[in-house]
Every structure is written in structure tokens, then in C-alpha cells.
C-alpha positions in Angstrom: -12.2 -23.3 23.0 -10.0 -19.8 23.9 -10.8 -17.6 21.4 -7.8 -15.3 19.9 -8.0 -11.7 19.1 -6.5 -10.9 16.3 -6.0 -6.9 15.8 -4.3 -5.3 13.0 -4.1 -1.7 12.8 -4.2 -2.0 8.5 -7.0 -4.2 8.4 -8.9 -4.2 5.2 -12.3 -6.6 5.4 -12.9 -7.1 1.7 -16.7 -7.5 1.7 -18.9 -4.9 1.3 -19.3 -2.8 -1.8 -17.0 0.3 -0.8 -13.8 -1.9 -0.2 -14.5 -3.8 -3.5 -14.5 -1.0 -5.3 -11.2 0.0 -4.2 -8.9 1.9 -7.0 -6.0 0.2 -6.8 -5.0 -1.7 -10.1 -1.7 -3.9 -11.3 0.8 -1.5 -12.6 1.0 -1.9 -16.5 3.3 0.7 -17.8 6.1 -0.7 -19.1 8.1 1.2 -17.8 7.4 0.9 -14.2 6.8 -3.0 -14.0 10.5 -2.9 -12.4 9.6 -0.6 -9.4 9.1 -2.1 -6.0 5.5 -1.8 -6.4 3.1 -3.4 -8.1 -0.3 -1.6 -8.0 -1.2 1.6 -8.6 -4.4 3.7 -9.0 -5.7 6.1 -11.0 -6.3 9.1 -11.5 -2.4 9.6 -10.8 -0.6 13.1 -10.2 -0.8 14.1 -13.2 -4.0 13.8 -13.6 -4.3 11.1 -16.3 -7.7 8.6 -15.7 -6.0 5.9 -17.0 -3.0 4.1 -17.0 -3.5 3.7 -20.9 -3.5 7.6 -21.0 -0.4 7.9 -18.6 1.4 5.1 -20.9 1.2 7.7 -23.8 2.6 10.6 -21.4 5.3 8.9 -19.6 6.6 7.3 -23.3 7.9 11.0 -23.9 10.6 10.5 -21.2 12.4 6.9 -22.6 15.0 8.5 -24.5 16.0 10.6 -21.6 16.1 7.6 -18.9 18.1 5.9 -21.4 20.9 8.3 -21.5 21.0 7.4 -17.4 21.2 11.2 -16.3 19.9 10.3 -13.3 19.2 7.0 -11.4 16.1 8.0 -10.0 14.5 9.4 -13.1 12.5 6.3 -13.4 11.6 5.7 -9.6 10.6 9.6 -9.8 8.5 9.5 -12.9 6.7 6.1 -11.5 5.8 7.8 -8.4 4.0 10.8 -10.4 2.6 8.5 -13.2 2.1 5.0 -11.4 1.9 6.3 -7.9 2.0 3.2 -5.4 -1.3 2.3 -3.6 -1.5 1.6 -0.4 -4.2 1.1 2.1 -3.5 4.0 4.0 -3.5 6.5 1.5 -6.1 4.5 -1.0 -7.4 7.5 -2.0 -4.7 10.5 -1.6 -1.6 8.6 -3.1 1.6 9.4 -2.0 4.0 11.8 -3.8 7.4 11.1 -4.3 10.1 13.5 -2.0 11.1 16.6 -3.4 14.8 15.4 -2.8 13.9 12.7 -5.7 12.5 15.2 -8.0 15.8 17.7 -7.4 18.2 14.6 -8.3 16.4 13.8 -11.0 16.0 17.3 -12.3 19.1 18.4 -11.6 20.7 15.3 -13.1 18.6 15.6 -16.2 18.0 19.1 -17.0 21.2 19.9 -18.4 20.5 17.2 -21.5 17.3 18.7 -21.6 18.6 22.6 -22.1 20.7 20.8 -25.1 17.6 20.7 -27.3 16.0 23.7 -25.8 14.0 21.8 -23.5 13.8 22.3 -19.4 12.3 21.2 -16.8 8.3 20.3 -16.9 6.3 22.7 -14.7 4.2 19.7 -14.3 7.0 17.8 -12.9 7.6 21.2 -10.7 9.8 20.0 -7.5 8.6 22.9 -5.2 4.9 21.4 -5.5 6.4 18.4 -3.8 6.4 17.6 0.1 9.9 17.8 1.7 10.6 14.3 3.8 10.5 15.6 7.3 7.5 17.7 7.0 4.6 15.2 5.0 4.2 12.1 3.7 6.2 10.8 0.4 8.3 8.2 -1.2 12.2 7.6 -2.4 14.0 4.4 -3.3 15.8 4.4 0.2 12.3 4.8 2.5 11.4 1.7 0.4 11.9 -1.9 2.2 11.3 -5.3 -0.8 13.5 -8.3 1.1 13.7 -9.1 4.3 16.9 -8.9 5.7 19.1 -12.4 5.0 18.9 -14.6 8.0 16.0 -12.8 9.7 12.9 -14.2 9.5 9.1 -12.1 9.0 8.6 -13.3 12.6 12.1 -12.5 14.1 11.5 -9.2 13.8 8.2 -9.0 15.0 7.2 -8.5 18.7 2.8 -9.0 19.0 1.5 -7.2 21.9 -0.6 -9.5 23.9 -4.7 -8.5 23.6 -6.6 -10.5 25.6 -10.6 -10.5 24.2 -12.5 -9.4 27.5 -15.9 -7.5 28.0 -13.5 -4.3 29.2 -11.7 -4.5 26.1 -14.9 -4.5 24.0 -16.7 -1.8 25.9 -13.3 0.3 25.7 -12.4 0.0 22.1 -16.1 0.7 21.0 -15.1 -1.8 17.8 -16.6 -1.5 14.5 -16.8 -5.2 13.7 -16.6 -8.2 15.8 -16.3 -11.5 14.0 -16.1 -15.7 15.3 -13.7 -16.9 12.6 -11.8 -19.7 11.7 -8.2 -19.5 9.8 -8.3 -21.5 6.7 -5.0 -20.3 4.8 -2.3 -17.6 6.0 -0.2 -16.1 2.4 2.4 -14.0 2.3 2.4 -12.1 -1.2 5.5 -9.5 -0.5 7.4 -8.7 2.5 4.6 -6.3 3.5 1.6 -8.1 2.7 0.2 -10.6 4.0 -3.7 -12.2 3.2 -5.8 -14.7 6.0 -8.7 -16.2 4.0 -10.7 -17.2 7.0 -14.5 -18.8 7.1 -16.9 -16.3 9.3 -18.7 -18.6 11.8 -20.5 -15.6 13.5 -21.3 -11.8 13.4 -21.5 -10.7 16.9 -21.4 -6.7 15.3 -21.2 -5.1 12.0 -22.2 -2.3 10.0 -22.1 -3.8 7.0 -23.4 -7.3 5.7 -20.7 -9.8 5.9 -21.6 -13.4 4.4 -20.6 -16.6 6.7 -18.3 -17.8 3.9 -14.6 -17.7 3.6 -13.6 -13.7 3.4 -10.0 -12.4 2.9 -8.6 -10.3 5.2 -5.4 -8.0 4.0 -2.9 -7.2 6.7 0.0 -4.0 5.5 2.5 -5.1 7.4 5.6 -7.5 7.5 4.0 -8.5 10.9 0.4 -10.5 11.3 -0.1 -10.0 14.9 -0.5 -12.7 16.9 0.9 -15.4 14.7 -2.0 -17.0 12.9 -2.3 -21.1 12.0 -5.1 -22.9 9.4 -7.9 -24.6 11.7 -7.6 -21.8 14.5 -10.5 -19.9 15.8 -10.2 -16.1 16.3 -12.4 -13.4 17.8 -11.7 -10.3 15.2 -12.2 -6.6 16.3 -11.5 -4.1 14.3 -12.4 -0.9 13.1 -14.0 0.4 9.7 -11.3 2.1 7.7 -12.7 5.4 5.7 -11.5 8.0 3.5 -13.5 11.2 3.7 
């Protein structure tokens, strides 16, 4: 049978010990259960180990969110307390925007100075990175629906890979894996997990068990489409950080 390559550039092969032992954790402060994440890790930006630790921080700033001074106090204060975790940046979160901190200072602050209160130099905007020059977060960069009528796969165009020798020999993969598909889940519009059994381990670094292994893909797109019962040929690299 025609084996398929399957390569995704946010490939996460959750086997060995290191990607096990990944940070990221299920969002548990109340008060960010609402934001369009829903794992963190810890510590966060401010330092706080847990999220038990961060609860009793954040709690400080209900009454002010409550008067609504800004509308992205709460998105702001998530992203410092509860920063989202992604795969990419597993173990250097991302910061929120500086713009997001000025609206939310400058929204805010005033109330504050009314009971002789300003602006936390932890919270300090100016230690944030500015949108066009680094990496961060604000409620518009932030995608959670697909767009009505438009399907995950509509907007998605796969870039043929065909599994030759050259291609091996080229690409100098890390792993390279005889799979089958057993189940393809979508858990957001930007996640997507392929439990598939490992028939074969034609290269690897790490010990990988010919059972059924879950494979996370963070994107909207799983490139090519994937079915249960197909075989695949996976190549991929090891991620790291540090």
C-alpha cells in the first residue's frame, strides 16, 4: 500500500519523558475560565508557581474589573497571571501587547488615583513587547470560531510531500514512523489530536512503544487530510526548548 507523509510543522509526539512533562495545565482561576484559552502554565509573569498562588494575587483586581473601566482589563490581567500555553512558546509564554496594557491602564488608573492607588510597577506597560517588533497577545490577534459557512478544510490548502529516498536524505528527519490512523479529533479550532497505532520505527531518538500514541497538531489545518484505518509514513522533527 502507498504510504502518506504526513508533516506538520507543530508536531508534538507525546511519548517520551520530556514532552510528558510538559507545563501546561487547565486554567483554574476563576476569573479567567472565560478567556479564549484554556491552559496555562506556570510559573506565570509574575512570577507566581502556582495557579493557587496567582488566584490569591489576581483576586486583588475583582472590584476594579467590575466597575468595567476597561474591557480588556480581564484579557490583560489573564495574559500576565494565566498566560496561554502554546507549543511554540511552551516554555517562554507569551506576553500580552503593550497596547493592551496602555488601554487597560489608561482606562483604569484614574479609579485607581481615587483611593490613592496607581498603576502596579509590576503590571509596568513599557516592560511589555510592542506588536510589530516581538511576539505577544490581544483579544483581536485571537481567532476561537471558524468563520460561518467555511469549513476547517475550506480554508486549508496541503502542500503535496511525496515520501521519497531524496526527501529523507534532504530533510535529515528526526523521527520516522509506519503508522496507522485510528481516530482524528478536533478539540478547538486550532487543535487538532490523531491517536494513531505505531506499526514501525524506521528512526528515533527516543523510545517510542508500538501502541496507539497521540499526536497534537497547532493548527486549524492537519495537512494532508487524515482518515481512521489509513497508513502514514511520519517525518518530523524533535521540537526543543533550550
Amino acid at each position: 500500500r502507498m504510504l502518506r507523509a504526513l508533516v506538520a510543522v507543530s508536531l508534538w509526539l507525546r511519548v517520551s519523558p520530556r514532552a510528558q512533562g510538559a507545563p501546561c495545565e487547565a486554567v483554574r482561576i476563576p476569573m479567567c475560565r472565560s478567556m479564549p484559552w484554556n491552559i496555562t502554565r506556570m510559573p506565570n509573569h509574575l512570577h507566581h508557581s502556582t495557579q493557587e498562588n496567582a488566584v490569591l494575587a489576581i483576586e486583588q483586581y475583582e472590584e476594579l474589573v467590575a466597575t468595567g473601566c476597561s474591557p480588556v482589563l480581564s484579557f490583560f490581567l489573564c495574559a500576565m497571571y494565566a498566560p496561554i500555553c502554546t507549543l511554540e512558546f511552551l516554555y517562554d509564554p507569551i506576553k500580552p501587547c503593550r497596547s493592551v496594557c496602555q488601554r487597560a491602564r489608561d482606562g483604569c488608573e484614574p479609579i485607581m488615583r481615587r483611593y490613592n492607588h496607581s498603576w502596579p510597577e509590576s503590571l509596568a506597560c513599557d516592560d511589555l513587547p510592542v506588536y510589530d517588533r516581538g511576539v505577544c497577545i490581544s483579544p483581536e490577534a485571537i481567532v476561537t470560531d471558524v468563520p460561518e459557512g467555511e469549513g476547517p478544510g475550506e480554508r486549508c490548502r496541503c502542500k503535496k510531500t511525496k515520501p521519497t529516498l531524496s526527501t529523507y536524505l534532504a530533510k535529515n528527519y528526526s523521527y520516522i514512523i509506519h503508522a496507522k490512523v485510528k481516530s482524528v479529533e478536533r478539540a478547538n479550532c486550532n487543535e487538532i489530536t490523531t491517536v494513531v497505532e505505531v506499526r514501525d520505527i524506521l528512526k528515533s531518538s527516543t523510545p517510542i512503544p508500538l501502541a496507539q500514541v497521540p499526536l497534537l497538531t497547532n493548527s486549524s489545518c492537519l495537512c494532508p487530510p487524515l482518515q481512521p484505518k489509513q497508513d502514514l509514513l511520519i517525518m518530523c522533527y524533535e521540537w526543543r526548548s533550550r
